[in-house]
C-alpha positions as CSV (number, residue, x, y, z in Angstrom):
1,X,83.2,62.6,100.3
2,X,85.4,62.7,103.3
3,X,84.6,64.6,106.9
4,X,87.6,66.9,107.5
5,X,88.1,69.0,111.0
6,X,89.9,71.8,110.6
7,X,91.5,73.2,114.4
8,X,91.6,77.1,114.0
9,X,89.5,80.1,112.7
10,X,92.9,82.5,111.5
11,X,93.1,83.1,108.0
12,X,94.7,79.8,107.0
13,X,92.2,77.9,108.6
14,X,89.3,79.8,107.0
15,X,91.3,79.7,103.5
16,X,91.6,75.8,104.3
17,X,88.3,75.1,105.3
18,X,86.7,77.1,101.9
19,X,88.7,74.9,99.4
20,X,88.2,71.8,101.4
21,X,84.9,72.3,101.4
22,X,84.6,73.8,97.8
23,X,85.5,70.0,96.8
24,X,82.3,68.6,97.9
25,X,84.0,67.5,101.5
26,X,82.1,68.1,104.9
27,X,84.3,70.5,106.7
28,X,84.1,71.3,110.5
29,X,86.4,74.0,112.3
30,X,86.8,73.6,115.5
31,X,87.5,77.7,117.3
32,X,88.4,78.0,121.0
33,X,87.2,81.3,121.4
34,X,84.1,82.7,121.0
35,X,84.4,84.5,117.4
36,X,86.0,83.4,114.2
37,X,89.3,84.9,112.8
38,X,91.9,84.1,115.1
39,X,94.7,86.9,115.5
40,X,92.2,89.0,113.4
41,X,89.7,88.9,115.3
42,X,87.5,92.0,116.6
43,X,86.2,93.1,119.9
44,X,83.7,96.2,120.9
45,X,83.2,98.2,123.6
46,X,80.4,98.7,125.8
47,X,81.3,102.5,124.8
48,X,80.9,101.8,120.9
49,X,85.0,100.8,120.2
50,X,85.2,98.5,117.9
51,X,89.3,97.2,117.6
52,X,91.1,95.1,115.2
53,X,92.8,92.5,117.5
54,X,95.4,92.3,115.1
55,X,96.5,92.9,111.2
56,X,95.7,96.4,110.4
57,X,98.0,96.5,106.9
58,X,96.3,95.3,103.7
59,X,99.2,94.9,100.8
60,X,99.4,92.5,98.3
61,X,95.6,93.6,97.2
62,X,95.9,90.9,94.6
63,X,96.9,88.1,96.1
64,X,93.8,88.5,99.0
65,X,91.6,89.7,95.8
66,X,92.7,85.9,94.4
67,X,90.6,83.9,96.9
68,X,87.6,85.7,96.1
69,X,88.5,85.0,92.7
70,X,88.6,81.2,93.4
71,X,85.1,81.2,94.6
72,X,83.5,83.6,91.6
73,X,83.5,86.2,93.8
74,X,85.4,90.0,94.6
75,X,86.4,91.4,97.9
76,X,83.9,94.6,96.3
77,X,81.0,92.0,97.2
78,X,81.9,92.2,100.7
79,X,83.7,95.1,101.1
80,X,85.2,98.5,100.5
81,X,88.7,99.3,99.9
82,X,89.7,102.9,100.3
83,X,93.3,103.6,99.3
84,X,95.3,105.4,102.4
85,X,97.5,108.9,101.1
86,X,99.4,109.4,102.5
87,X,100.2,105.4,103.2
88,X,101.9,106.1,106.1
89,X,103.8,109.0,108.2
90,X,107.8,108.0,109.5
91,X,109.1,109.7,112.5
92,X,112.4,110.5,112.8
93,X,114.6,112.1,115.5
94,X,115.1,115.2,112.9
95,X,111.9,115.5,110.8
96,X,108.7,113.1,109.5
97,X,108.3,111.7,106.4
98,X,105.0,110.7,104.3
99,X,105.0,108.2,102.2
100,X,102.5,108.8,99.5
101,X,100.0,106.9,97.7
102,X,101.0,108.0,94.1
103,X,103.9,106.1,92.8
104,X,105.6,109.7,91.2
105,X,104.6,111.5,94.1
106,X,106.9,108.9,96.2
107,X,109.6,108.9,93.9
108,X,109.9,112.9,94.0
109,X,109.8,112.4,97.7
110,X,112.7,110.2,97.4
111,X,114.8,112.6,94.8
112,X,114.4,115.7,97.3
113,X,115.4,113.6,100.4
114,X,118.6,111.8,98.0
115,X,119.7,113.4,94.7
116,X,119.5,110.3,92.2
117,X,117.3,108.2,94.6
118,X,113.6,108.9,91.7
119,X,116.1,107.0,89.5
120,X,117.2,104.6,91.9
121,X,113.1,103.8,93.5
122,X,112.2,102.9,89.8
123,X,115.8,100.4,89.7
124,X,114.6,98.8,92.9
125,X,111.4,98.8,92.1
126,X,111.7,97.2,88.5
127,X,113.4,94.5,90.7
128,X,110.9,94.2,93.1
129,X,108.2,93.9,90.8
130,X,109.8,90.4,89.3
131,X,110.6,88.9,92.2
132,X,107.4,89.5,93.6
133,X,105.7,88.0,90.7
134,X,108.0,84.8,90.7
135,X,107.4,84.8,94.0
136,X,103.8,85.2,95.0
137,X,103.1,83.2,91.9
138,X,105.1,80.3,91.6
139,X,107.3,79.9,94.5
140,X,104.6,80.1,97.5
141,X,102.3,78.4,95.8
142,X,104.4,74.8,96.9
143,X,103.7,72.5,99.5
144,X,107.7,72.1,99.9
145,X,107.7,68.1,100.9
146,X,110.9,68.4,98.4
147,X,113.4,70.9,97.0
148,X,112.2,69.4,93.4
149,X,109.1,70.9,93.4
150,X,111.7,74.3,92.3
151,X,113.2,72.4,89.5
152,X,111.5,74.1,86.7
153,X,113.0,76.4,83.6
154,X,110.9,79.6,84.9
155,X,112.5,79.2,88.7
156,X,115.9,77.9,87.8
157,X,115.9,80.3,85.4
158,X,115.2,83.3,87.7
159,X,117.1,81.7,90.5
160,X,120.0,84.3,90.6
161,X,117.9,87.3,90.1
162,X,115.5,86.2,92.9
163,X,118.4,87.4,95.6
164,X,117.9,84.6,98.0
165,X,121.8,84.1,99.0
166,X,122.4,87.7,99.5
167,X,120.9,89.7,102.5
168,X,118.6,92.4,102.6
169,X,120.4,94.8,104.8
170,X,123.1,94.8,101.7
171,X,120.7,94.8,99.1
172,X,119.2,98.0,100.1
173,X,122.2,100.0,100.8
174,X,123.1,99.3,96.7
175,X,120.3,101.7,95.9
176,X,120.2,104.1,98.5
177,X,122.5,106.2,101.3
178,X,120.4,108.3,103.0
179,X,119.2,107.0,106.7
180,X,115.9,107.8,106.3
181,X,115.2,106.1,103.2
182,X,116.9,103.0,104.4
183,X,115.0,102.9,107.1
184,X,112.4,103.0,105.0
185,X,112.6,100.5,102.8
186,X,113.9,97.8,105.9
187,X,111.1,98.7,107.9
188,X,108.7,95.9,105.9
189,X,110.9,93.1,106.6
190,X,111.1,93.1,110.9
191,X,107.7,91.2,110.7
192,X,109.3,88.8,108.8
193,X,111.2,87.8,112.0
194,X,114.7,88.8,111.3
195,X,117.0,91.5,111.3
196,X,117.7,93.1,107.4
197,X,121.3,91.4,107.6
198,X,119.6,87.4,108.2
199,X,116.4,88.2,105.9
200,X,117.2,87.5,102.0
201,X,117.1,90.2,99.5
202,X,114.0,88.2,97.5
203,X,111.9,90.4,100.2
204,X,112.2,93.3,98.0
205,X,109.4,91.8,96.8
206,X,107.5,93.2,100.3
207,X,107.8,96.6,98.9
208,X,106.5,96.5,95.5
209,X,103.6,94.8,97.3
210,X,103.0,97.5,99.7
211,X,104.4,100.8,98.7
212,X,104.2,99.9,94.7
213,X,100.5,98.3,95.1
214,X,99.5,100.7,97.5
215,X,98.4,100.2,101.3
216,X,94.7,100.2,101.9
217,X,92.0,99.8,104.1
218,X,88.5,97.7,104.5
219,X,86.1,99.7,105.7
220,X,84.6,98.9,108.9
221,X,88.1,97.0,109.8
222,X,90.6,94.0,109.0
223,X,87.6,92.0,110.5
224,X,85.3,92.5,107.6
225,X,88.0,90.3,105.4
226,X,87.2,87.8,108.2
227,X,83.6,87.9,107.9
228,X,84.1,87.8,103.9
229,X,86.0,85.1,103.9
230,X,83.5,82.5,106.7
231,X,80.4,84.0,104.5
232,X,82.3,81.7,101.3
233,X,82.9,79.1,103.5
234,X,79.7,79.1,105.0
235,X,78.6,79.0,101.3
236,X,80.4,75.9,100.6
237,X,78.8,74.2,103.3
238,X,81.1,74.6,106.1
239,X,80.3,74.1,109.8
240,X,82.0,76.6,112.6
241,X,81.8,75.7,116.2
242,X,82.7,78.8,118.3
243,X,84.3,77.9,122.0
244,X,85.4,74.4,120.4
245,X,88.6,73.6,122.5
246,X,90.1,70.7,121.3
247,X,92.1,68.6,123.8
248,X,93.7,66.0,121.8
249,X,94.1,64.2,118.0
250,X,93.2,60.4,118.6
251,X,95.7,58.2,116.2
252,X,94.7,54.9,114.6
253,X,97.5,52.5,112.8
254,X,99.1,55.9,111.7
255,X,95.9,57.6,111.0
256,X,94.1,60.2,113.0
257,X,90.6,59.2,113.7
258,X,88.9,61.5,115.8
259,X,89.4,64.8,117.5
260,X,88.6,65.1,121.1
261,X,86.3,68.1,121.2
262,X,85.6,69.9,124.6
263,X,85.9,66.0,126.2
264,X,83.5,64.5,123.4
265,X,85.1,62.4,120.5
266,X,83.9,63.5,117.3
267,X,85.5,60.9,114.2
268,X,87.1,62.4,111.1
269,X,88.9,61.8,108.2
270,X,91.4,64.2,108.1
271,X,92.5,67.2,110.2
272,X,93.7,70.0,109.0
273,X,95.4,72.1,112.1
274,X,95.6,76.1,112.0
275,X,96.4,76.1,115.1
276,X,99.8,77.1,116.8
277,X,102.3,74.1,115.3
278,X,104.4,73.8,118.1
279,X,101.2,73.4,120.4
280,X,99.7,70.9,117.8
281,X,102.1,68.5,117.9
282,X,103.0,69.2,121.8
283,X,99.1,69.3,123.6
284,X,97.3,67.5,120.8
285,X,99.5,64.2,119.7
286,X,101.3,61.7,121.6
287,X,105.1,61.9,121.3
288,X,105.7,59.1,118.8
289,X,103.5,61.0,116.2
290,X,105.2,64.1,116.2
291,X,107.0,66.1,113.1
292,X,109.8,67.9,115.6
293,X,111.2,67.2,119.2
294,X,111.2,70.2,121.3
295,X,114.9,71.1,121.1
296,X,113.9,71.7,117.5
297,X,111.6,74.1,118.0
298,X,114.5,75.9,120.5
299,X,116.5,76.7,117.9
300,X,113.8,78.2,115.1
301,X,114.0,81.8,114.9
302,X,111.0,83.6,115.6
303,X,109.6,86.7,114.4
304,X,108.6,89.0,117.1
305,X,106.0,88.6,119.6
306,X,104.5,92.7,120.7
307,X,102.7,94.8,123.5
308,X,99.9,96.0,121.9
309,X,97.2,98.8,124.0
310,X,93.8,99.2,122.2
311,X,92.8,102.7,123.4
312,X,89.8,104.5,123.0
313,X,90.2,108.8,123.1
314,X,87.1,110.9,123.9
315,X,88.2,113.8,121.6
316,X,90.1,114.1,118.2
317,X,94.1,113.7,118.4
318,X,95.2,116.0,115.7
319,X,98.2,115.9,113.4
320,X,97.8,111.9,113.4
321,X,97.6,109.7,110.3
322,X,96.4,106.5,109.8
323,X,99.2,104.3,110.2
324,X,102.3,106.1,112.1
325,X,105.6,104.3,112.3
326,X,107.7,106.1,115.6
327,X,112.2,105.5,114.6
328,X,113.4,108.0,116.5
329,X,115.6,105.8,117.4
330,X,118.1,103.0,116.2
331,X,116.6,100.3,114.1
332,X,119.7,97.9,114.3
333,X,119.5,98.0,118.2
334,X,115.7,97.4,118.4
335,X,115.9,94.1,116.1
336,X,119.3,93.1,118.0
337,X,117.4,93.5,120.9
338,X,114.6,91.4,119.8
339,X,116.1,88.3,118.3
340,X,119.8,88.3,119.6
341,X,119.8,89.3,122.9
342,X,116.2,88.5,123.6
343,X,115.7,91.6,126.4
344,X,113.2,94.0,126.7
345,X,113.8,97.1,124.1
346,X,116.1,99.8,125.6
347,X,115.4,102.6,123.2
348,X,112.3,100.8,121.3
349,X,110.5,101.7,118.0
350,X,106.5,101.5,117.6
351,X,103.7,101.6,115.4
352,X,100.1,104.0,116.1
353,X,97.3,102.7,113.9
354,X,94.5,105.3,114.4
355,X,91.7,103.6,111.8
356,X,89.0,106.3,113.0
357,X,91.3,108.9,110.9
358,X,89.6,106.8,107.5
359,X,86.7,105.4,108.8
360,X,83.8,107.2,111.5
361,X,82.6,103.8,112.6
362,X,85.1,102.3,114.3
363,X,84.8,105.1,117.2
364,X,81.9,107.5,119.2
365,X,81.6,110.6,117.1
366,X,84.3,113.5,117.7
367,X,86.0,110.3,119.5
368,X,89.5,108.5,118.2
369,X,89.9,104.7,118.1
370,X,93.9,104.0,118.4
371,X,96.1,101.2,118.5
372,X,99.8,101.3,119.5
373,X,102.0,98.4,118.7
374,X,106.0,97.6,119.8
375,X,107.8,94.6,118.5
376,X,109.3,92.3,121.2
377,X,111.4,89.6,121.6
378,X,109.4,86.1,122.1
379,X,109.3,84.5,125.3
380,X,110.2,87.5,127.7
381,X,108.7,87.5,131.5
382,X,105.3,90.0,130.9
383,X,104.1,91.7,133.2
384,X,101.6,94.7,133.8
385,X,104.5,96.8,135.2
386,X,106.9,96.6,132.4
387,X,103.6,97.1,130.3
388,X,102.7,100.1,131.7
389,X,106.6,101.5,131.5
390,X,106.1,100.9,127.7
391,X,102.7,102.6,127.5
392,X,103.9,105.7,129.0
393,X,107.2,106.3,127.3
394,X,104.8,105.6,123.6
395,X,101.8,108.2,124.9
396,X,104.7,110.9,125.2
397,X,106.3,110.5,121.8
398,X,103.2,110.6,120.5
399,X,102.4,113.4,122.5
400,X,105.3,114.9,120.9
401,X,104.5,114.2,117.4
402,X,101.0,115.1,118.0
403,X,101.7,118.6,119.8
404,X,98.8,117.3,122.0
405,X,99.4,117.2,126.0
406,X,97.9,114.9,128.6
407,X,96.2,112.4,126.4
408,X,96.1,110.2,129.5
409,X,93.3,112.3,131.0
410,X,91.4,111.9,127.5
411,X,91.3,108.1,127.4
412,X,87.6,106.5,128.2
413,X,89.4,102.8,126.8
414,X,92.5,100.8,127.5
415,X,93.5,97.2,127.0
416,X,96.8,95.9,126.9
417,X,97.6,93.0,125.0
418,X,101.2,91.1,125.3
419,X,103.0,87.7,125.3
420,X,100.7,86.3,128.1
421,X,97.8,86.9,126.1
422,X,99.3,85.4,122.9
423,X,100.0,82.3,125.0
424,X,96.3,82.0,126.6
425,X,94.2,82.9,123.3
426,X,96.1,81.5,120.7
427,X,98.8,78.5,122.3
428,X,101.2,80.5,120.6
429,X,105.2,79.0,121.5
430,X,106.9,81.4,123.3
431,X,104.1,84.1,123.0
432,X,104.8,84.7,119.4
433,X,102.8,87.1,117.1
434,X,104.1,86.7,113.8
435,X,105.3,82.8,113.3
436,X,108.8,81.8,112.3
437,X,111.0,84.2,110.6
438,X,111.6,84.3,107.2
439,X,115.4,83.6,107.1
440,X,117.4,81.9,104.6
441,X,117.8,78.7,106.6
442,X,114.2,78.9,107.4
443,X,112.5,79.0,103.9
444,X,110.3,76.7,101.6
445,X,111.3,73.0,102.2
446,X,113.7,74.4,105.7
447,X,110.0,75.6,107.3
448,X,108.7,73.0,109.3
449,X,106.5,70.5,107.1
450,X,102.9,71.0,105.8
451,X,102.4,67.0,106.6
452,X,102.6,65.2,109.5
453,X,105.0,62.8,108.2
454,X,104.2,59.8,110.2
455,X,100.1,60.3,110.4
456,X,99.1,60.2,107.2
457,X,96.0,62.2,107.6
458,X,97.3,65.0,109.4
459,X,98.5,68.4,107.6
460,X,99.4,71.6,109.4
461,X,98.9,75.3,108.1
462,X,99.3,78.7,109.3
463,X,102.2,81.3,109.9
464,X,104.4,78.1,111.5
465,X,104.7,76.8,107.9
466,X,104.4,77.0,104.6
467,X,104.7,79.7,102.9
468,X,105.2,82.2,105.9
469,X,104.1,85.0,108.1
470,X,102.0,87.6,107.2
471,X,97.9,87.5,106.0
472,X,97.9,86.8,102.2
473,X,100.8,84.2,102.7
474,X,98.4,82.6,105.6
475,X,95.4,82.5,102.7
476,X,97.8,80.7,100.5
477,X,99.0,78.4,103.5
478,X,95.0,77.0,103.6
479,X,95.0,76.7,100.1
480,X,98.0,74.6,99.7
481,X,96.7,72.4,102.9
482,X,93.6,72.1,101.4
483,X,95.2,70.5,98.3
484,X,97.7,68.4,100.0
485,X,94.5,66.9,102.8
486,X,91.7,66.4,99.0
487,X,94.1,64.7,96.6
């Protein structure tokens, strides 16, 4: 049996420490805050708010539905899914647009916004559905030490129709005309970290597993999959230890011996790190023992970082769904704006999650828990200024959409939350939210490596690498560390 720290509390490092442990090893993870979950993690208010820090969009219900598997176990144990109809409102500059949760329903929406587009959704869709089954089945599922691990008849076979040397952008734009709809359908892929045009068209596979599968919600919050998922790990034996900072990764003839926990040493024999990659290798190892130089990570691309305000409303904000995506404006100058010219969005697009729509708990009663999110560009100067610009120009459009006036006077709860904070809670490079965009030169064995390839010990997982940004892929990241630190 071997004694394996794992640096992190995200999904990836929960995932990691579950199968780890599930093989009869002693697991430790090592959390600097002071709750589990990482970017999911919850706070409350002294005013009875409780906020999901982060993810607020459960898709893929079957591939987070396969970890419970793993451990003989359903997500129904520890929580309950309510499907969301509609899935989600669009606002445009000329009109809104619900997305509904019943497949026919959507594709009549489609046919009365674009005669021929019902026909077209099921096309796409028929698409979709095999690329997302190749791959969320069989391609994620790699560690990606080498381009061989592809070479088999079922891959090779399905290589062309998996769409991974044409773009997105183009791919859409076979099936459908209409703005609205195209906006539609490329919304999914920005927190992928690239603009439609630089993401590949196997991404389709994004909306089979959200609009196809459904978009839901645990009750009582994202945090709940959080809790789920340490209540198995804590069933498998493993050890958390909440405000565990850990200041460095002690290396012995090539093999990391000890972590340095909050000043103590504490010996291991591996680490698994869910922590920020960049930071990992940067704060924790000395420079000989590290996987990337820092002109390396200069030139990844990044998926966005955000502004986030967790606001708490002390009456009901009619006409207001559960998840509200505000393009009004251009989409294409937003995600320019974000990864090409790295600024500060001129005309922005952004996202109102209002959870107490679904579920009474999460706010005081007759009171509305909302969250307001707006992609940005990584490493930008942050300050509470330019957040408070942002805030204001988002509390009138959804004024607007709302028909409501003065919500300001209504608020009894506001946090912001920006790249500073990503930088200070999580050591994320450059502030980043998401991880490393999924472009084309950026994928499977192109993503910076699972292993530390001169410690032979040490494994990395997490949105940073393998397979990707996003929650289920993070699951599977664990997983696939798991595998790679047991064999």
């Amino acid at each position: 049996m071997s004694k394996i720290a794992i640096i992190g509390s995200g999904f990836s490092g929960l995932s990691a420490a579950a199968y780890s442990a599930q093989k009869g090893h002693e697991v430790h993870v090592f959390e600097k805050n002071s709750s589990l979950g990482g970017r999911a993690r919850k706070f409350i208010t002294d005013n009875g708010y409780t906020f999901d820090m982060g993810p607020s969009w459960y898709w893929m219900p079957d591939i987070i539905e396969n970890f419970f598997t793993d451990f003989n176990k359903k997500t129904s144990d520890f929580f309950q899914l309510v499907p969301l109809n509609p899935q989600f409102e669009m606002v445009f500059s000329d009109g809104n647009m619900q997305i509904p949760h019943d497949y026919d329903e959507m594709k009549k929406l489609f046919e009365t916004t674009e005669k021929g587009a019902g026909k077209k959704l099921d096309d796409f869709m028929q698409d979709a559905k095999y690329k997302y089954e190749v791959g969320m089945k069989d391609f994620v599922n790699k560690p990606c030490h080498s381009w061989f691990e592809f070479v088999s008849p079922k891959i090779a076979k399905s290589a062309l129709k998996l769409d991974l040397l044409s773009n997105f952008h183009k791919f859409v734009r076979k099936y459908f005309k209409d703005p609205k709809l195209i906006m539609l359908m490329e919304f999914p892929v920005i927190f992928l970290g690239a603009a439609p045009k630089d993401i590949p068209a196997l991404y389709s596979l994004m909306n089979y597993g959200g609009y196809k599968l459904g978009t839901w919600y645990p009750m009582g919050g994202f945090s709940k999959i959080i809790d789920a998922m340490a209540d198995i790990a804590q069933g498998q034996g493993v050890q958390f230890h909440l405000s565990s900072n850990i200041d460095s990764i002690k290396i012995n003839n090539n093999k990391a011996t000890s972590v340095s926990v909050n000043g103590t040493d504490i010996e291991f024999d591996s680490v698994i790190a869910s922590s920020d990659y960049h930071h990992t290798e940067n704060k924790l190892l000395p420079k000989e023992y590290r996987n990337y130089s820092e002109e390396y990570w200069k030139k990844r691309t990044f998926a966005p970082s955000c502004l986030i305000y967790y606001l708490g409303f002390k009456e009901k904000i009619p006409n207001l769904k559960h998840h509200t995506l505000f393009f009004e404006n251009d989409l294409d100058l937003h995600t320019t704006e974000i990864y090409d010219d790295k600024k500060w969005p001129t005309k922005p697009l952004f996202y109102v999650c209002c959870p107490s729509k679904t579920d009474p708990n999460v706010a005081p009663e007759n009171c509305e828990n909302v969250f307001l999110l707006m992609p940005v560009a990584t490493g930008l100067e942050d300050s509470e200024e330019v957040r408070e610009q942002y805030f204001n120009q988002m509390i009138l459009r959804l004024e607007k959409h709302t028909e409501t006036s003065d919500l300001n006077s209504k608020l009894e709860y506001k946090k912001s939350y920006c790249i500073k904070d990503f930088k200070e809670d999580y050591n994320a490079y450059e502030g980043n939210a998401y991880g490393l965009a999924n472009t084309l030169s950026q994928t499977a064995v192109l993503k910076p490596s699972l292993k530390n390839k001169k410690v032979s010990n040490l494994f990395y997982t997490g949105q940073l690498t393998v397979p990707g940004p996003g929650v289920p892929p993070s699951i599977i990241s664990g997983k696939i560390a798991a595998i790679e630190a047991t064999k």
